[in-house]
Structure formats: C-alpha cells, structure tokens
VEXDREN-2710 file (C-alpha; in Angstrom, 1 decimal):
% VEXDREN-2710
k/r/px/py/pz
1/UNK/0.0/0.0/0.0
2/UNK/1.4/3.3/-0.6
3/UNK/1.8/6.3/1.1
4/UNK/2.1/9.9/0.5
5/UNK/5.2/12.1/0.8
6/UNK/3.9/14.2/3.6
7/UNK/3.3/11.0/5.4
8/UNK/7.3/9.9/4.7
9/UNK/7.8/13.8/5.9
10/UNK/6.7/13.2/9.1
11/UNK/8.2/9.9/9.5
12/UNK/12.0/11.3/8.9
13/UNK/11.2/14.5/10.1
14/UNK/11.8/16.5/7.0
15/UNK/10.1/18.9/4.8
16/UNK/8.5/18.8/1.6
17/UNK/9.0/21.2/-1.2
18/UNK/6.1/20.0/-3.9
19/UNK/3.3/18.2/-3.9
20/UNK/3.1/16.5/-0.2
21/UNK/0.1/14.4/-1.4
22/UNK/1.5/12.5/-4.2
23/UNK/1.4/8.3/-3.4
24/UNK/4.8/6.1/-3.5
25/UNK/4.7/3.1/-3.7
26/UNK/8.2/1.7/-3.6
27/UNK/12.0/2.8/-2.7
28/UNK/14.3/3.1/-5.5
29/UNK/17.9/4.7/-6.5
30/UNK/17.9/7.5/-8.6
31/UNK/19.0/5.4/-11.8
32/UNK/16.0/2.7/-10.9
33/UNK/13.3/4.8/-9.5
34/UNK/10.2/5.0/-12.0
35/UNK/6.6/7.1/-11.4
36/UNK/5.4/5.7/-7.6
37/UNK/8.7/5.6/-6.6
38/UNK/10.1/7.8/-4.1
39/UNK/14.7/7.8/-4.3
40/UNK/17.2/9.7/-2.9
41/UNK/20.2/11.9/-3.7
42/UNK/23.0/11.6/-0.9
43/UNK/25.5/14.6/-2.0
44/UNK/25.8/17.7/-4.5
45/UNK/28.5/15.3/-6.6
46/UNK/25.2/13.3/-7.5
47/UNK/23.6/16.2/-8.9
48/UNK/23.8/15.1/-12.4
49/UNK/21.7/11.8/-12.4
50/UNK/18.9/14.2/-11.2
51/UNK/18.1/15.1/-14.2
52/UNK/17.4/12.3/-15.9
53/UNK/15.6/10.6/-12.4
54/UNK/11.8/9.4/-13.2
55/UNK/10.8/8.8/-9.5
56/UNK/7.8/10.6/-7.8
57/UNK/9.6/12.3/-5.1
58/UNK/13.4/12.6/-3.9
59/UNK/15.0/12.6/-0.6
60/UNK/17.3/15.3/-0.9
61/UNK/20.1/16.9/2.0
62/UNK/18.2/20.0/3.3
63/UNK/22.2/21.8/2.5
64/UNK/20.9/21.8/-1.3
65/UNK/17.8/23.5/-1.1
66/UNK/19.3/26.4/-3.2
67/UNK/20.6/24.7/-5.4
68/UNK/17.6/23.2/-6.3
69/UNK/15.5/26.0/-6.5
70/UNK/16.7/26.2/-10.4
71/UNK/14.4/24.2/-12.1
72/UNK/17.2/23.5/-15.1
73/UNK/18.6/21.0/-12.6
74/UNK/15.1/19.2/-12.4
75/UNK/13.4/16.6/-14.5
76/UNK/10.3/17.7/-16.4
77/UNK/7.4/17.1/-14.2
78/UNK/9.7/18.0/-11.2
79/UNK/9.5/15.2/-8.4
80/UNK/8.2/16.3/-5.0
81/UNK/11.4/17.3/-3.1
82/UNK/11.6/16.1/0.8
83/UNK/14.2/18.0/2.4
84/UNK/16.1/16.3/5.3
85/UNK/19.4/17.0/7.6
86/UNK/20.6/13.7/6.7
87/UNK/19.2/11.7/2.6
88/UNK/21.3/8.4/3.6
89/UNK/19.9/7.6/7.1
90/UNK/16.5/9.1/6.1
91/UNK/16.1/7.0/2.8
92/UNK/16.9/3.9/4.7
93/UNK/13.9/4.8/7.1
94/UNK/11.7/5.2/4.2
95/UNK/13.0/1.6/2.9
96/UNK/12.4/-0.2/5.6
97/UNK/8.9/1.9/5.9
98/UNK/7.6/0.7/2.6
99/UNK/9.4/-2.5/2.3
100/UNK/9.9/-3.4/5.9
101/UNK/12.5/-5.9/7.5
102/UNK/13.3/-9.5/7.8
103/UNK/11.1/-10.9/10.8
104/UNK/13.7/-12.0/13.7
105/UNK/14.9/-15.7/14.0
106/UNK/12.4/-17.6/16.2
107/UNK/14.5/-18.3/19.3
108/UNK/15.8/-21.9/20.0
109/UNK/18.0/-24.9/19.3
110/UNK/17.8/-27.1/15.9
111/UNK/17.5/-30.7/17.1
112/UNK/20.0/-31.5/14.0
113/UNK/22.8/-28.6/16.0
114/UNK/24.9/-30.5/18.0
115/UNK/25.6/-28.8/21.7
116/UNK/28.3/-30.1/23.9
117/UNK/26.9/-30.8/27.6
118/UNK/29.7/-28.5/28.7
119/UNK/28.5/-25.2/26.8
120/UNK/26.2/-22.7/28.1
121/UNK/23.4/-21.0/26.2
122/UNK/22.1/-17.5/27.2
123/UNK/18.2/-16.6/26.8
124/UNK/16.6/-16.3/23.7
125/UNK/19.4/-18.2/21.5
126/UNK/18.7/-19.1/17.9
127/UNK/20.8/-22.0/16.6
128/UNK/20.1/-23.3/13.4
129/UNK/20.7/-26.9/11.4
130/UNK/24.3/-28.6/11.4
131/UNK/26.1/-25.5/13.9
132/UNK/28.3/-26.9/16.2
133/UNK/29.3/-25.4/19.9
134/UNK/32.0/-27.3/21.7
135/UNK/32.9/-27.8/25.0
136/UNK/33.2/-24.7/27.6
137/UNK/31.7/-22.6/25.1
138/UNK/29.4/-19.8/26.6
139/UNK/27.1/-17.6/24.5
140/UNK/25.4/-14.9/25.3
141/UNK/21.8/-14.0/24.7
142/UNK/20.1/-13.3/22.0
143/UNK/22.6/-14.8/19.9
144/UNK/22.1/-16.3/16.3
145/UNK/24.4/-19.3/15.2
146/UNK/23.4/-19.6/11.5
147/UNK/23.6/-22.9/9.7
148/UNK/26.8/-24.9/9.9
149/UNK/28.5/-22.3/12.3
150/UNK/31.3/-24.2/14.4
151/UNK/32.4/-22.7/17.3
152/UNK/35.5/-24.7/18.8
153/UNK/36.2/-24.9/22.6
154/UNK/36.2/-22.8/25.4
155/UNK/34.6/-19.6/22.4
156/UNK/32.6/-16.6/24.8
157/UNK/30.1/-14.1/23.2
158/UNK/28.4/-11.6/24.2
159/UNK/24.9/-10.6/23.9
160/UNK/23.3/-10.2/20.5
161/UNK/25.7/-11.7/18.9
162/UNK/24.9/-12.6/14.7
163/UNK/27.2/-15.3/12.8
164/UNK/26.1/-15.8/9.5
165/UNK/26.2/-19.5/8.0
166/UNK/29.5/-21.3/8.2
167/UNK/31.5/-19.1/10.4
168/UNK/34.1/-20.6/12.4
169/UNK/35.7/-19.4/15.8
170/UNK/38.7/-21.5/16.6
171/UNK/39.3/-22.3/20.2
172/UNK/39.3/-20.0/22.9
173/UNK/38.0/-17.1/20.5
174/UNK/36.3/-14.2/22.0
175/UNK/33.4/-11.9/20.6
176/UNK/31.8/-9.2/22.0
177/UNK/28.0/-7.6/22.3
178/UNK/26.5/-7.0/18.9
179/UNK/29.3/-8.7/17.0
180/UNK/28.2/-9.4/13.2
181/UNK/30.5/-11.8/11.3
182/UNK/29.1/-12.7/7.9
183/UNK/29.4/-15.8/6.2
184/UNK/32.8/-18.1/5.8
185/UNK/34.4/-15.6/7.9
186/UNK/37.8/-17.9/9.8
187/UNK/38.4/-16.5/13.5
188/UNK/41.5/-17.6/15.6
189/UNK/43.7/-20.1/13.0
190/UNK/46.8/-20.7/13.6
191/UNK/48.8/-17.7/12.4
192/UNK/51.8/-18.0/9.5
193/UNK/54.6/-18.7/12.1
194/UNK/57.6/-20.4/10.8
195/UNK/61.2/-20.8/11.9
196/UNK/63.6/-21.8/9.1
197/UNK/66.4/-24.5/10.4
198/UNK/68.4/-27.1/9.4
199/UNK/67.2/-27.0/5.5
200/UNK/63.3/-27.0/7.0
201/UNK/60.6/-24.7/7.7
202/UNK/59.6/-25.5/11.7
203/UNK/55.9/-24.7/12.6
204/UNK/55.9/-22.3/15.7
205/UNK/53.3/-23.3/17.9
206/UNK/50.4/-20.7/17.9
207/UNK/49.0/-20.4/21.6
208/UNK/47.3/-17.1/21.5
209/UNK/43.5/-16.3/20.6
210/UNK/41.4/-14.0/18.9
211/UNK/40.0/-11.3/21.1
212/UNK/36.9/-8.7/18.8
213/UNK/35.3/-5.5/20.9
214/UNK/31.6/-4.4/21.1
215/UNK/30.2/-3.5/18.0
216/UNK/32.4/-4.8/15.2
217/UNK/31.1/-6.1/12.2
218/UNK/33.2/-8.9/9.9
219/UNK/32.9/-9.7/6.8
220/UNK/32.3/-12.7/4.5
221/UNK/35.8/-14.6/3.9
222/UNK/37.6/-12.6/6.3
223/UNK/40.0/-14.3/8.5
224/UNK/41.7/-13.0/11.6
225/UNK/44.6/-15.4/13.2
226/UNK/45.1/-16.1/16.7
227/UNK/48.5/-14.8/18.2
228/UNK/51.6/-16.7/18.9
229/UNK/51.7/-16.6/22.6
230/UNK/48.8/-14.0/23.1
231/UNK/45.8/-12.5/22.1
232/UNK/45.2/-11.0/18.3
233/UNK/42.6/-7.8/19.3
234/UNK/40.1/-6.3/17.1
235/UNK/38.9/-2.9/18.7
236/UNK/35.7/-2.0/19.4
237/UNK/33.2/-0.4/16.3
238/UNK/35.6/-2.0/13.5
239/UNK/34.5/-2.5/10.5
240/UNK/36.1/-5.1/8.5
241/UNK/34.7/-5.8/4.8
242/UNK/34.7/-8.8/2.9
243/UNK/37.9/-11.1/1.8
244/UNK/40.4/-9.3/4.7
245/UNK/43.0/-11.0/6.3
246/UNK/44.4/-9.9/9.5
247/UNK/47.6/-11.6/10.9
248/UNK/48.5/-13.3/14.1
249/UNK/49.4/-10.8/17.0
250/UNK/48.2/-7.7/15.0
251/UNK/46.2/-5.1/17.4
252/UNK/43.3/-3.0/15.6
253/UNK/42.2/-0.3/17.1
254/UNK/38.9/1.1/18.1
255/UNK/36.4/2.0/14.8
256/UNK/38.8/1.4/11.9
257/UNK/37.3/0.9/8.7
258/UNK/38.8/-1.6/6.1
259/UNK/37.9/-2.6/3.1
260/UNK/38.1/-5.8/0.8
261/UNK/41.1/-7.6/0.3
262/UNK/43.0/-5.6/2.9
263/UNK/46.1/-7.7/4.3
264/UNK/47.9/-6.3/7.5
265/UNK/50.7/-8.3/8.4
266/UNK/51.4/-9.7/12.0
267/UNK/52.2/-7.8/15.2
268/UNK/51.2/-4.2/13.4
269/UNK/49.2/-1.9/15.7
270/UNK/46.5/0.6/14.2
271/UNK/45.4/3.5/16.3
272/UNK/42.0/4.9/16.6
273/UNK/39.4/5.4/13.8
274/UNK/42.2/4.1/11.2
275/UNK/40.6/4.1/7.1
276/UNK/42.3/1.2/5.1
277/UNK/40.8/1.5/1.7
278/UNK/40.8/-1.8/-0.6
279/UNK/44.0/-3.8/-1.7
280/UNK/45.9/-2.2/1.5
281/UNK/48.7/-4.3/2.0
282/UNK/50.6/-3.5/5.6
283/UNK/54.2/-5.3/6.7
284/UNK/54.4/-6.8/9.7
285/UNK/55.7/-4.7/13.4
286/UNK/54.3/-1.5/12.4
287/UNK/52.7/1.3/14.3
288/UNK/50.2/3.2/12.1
289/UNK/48.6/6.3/14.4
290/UNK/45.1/7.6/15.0
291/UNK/43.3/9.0/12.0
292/UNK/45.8/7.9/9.3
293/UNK/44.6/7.2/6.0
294/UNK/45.9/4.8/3.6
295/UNK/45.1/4.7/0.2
296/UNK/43.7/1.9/-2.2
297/UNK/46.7/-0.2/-3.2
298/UNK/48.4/1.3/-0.6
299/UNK/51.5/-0.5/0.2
300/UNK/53.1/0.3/3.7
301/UNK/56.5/-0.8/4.6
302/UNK/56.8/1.7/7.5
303/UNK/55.1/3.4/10.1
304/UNK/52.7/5.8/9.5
305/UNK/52.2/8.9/11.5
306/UNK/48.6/9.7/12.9
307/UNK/46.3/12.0/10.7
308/UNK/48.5/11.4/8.0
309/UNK/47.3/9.9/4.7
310/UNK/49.3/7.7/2.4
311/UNK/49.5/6.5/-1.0
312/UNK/51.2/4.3/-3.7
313/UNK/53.8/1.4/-3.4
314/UNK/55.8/1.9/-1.3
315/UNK/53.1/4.0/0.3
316/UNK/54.4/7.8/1.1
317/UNK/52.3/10.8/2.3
318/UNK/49.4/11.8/-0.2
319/UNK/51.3/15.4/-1.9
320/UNK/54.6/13.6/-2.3
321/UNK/52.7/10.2/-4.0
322/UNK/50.8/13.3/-5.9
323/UNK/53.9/15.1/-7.2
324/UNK/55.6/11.8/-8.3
325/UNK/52.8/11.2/-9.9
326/UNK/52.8/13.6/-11.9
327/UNK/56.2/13.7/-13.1
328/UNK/55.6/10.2/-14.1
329/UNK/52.8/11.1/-16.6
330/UNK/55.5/13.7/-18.2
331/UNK/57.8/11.6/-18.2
332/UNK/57.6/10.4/-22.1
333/UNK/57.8/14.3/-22.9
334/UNK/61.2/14.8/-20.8
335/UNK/62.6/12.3/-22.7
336/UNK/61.9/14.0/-25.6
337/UNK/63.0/17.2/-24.7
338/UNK/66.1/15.7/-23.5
339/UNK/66.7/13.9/-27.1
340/UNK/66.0/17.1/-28.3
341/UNK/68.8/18.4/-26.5
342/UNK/71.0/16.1/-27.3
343/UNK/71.0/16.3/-30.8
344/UNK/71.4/20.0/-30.8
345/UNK/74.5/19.6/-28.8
346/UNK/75.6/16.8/-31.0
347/UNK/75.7/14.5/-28.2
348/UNK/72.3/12.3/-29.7
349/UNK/74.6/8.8/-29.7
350/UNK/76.5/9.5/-26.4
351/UNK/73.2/10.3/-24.6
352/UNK/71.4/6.7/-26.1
353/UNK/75.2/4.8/-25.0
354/UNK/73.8/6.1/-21.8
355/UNK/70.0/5.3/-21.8
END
C-alpha cells in the first residue's frame, strides 16, 4: 500500500517542497526509480543523475535547497522534493517503511545442532541446522548461530551476537555484544609462524587467541589469526569488509574501517578510527597512528604517523605520492625534450650509449 510524501515527511522528520500528497509506492535509487517511486540523492557530486531521475519524489540533504531551486537542474514534471538533515539515514527509514525488514529468527536450538553438555546458552538463542558449539563454550543471549556455524572450545560471546552460516571461531575465540561476522568468515587459526632451520621450515606453535570488541562487524571470507603466545585484538566499532585477512598478533584499534582484500601483516598496531581502503597491503611490526589514512593499493613498509594519509607502493604521504605522480605522466615528454637536447649539442649517440 502506498503512502504519501507528507506521510514519509513526518516519519523522517523533514520537509516537503512539492506536492506532499502524491502516493509512493516503492524505494528506489535514482537510476531505478520510475513514477510511484520515491529515491534519494545523498550529496551535491550526484547532482547530475537528477536530471534524468523518473521517481515521484526525492530525498534530498536540506544543504541543497538552493541549489535546487533552479528548475534546469530538475526533470520535467519536477518530483516532490523532501528535504532532510541527513538523505542516507532518512532513505533507509523510508525503505524499511515501505518495504519493511526480515522478521527476527524464532529463538531456539535445531534438534540437528549439535551442543556439547559443557557449553552454556544465554536466553533467547537461535541456533540453526548442522552449527556446532564445543565444550566450555558460553554464549550470550540473543545470539544467532546460523547454519553450519562451528564454534570450537572454550569460544565466549556476548549478547546479541549474529554469525552468519559457516562461520568458524577457533578455540578460545572471544566476541563481544553485537558482534556481526558474515558468512565463511575464519576467527582464531593458527597464524603464519615459521622458523627456518636445518634445511626445514619449523611450525611455531600458535597459543594465542582471537580477542573482537563491542560493535564490530566482519565480513564474508575474512579471517583473523590467533596470536603466537597472546591474544590477536580487534577494537571496538571495526568495521572489516569482505575477503580481509588480518595476521597473528596484529592489534586493531577502536572504529577502523577496512575494506576488501585488505592484508595487514602480523604484530602491526593501528590506532583509533584508522581508514584502510581496498587492496591495502601493511608489513608486519608496524605502528600506524590515529586518523591515518591509507590509500587503495596502498602498500606500507613503515610506520605511518597519525592524521597522516598515504599512497602508492611503497606508500608515502598523499602530496609527495601526488607530485611523483605527476612527473611520471610527463615523463615520455622529458625524454623528448632531453633527445632534443642532445642532438642539438651533437651528443644524440653518447646520450642513447647512456640510456
């Protein structure tokens, strides 16, 4: 059933500039959204797919009304405008509104889970076909063990804790409240320790465990390694994307962000509120500071000061990377100009003996 956009108004708090009484049906992006739909434009840098939008209405940032008081900016019939503080977090209100959200998991224990005698469940657990909790094992309540999730011995979660199907915590792993961990995700293996002696690569015996804050979400693939002789710690509010791999000993600060296919090496410490964009790679036994930045492809071979944002491989701060850069694209043209040189000096066959 739809609704109007005065109705959506009042349920984001926002204002409407337009017609307040025309029906949506469904949420859609700017580039999907046809008549009955209502969409949303997050930032002035998507200003240009306006134009050619089709939906009833748009949920726009209240910072652009000016801007969009010029109708050349507009499709033809303009859509009813809904002016908010914030378009993200009030489109997804408007989603879940007209769409709404997956009912919660029906609390209890699949006969076909197997549950050690020794584990303990909290209240209102959800376990589903074919998970496994071992011995010592205690989870909190309100936790969700999705299908095939293993959790090996001695494992402690919080409350609320979600692990998507096939998860595994290794032994002695230890979640949080509110933990997320999304499917195929590997907690607390063995980290890559080897000693190299006598011809032979010797395994060194990884006693540590995996150790994740409040808050954190991890994603699909993702695997952290438990630490040689202590714990490997994710801080509290990470975020950690899809298809990352975190070594043993490593200690992630509090509400870093990574993205996919980010490797950090083992024993490197992040500070606070760190951004790793995708393809990060970062050596082993360094210190990278509160705030820094580092780059997509990034490759870091040495510490990195806090605030500071790096780039490129080997990763150096982001004007430096810039101005290299640079040079490299005129680089064809120097050598030109340098041939050019040459020839007039009569040095052209001395300066190629050289190249």
């Amino acid at each position: 059933m739809g609704v109007t956009v005065q109705q959506l108004a009042a349920l984001v708090q926002g204002e409407v500039r337009g017609n307040g009484g025309v029906v949506v049906e469904a949420a859609r992006t700017l580039a999907e959204a046809e008549a009955a739909h209502v969409s949303f434009l997050e930032s002035e840098r998507h200003l240009r797919h306006l134009k050619t939008c089709r939906a009833a209405a748009v949920v726009v940032p209240a910072a652009l009304a000016e801007r969009l008081a010029d109708p050349a900016l507009l499709p033809e019939p303009a859509p009813a405008l809904l002016l908010v503080a914030d378009a993200l977090s009030a489109f997804v209100a408007v989603v879940r509104h007209l769409h709404g959200t997956a009912p919660p998991p029906t609390p209890g224990v699949d006969p076909r889970a197997v549950i050690h005698p020794g584990a303990v469940l909290g209240a209102g657990v959800c376990v589903a076909p074919f998970a496994v909790v071992g011995d010592g094992c205690v989870v909190g309540d309100r936790c969700v063990l999705g299908a095939g999730v293993v959790l090996g011995r001695n494992c402690r979660l919080g409350d609320d804790v979600v692990l998507h199907p096939h998860v595994v915590l290794y032994d002695d792993t230890v979640l949080g409240s509110r933990v997320l961990v999304h499917s195929h995700a590997v907690l607390g293996a063995d980290g890559f320790g080897f000693r190299f002696h006598d011809g032979r690569h010797h395994k060194v015996p990884q006693l540590g465990h995996v150790e994740v804050g409040d808050d954190v979400e991890i994603g699909a693939c993702t695997t952290i390694d438990r630490g040689t002789f202590q714990a490997t710690r994710i801080g509290p509010g990470t975020k950690i994307d899809n298809q990352v791999m975190i070594g043993h000993n490593c200690r992630i600060g509090a509400h870093n962000v990574m993205a996919a296919q980010v490797g950090i090496a083992g024993s490197t410490t992040t500070g606070a509120y760190v951004v790793c964009a995708g393809q990060v790679g970062v050596a082993d036994h360094l210190r990278i500071g509160d705030g820094a930045r580092l780059a997509a492809q990034a490759g870091v071979a040495q510490d990195v000061a806090a605030g500071e944002t790096v780039l490129g491989t080997p990763a150096r701060p982001e004007r430096e990377t810039k101005r290299a850069w640079v040079s490299l694209m005129r680089l064809a043209d120097t050598v030109r100009d340098v041939r050019r040189i040459l020839r007039h000096l009569g040095m052209e066959e001395e300066g190629r003996g050289a190249a």
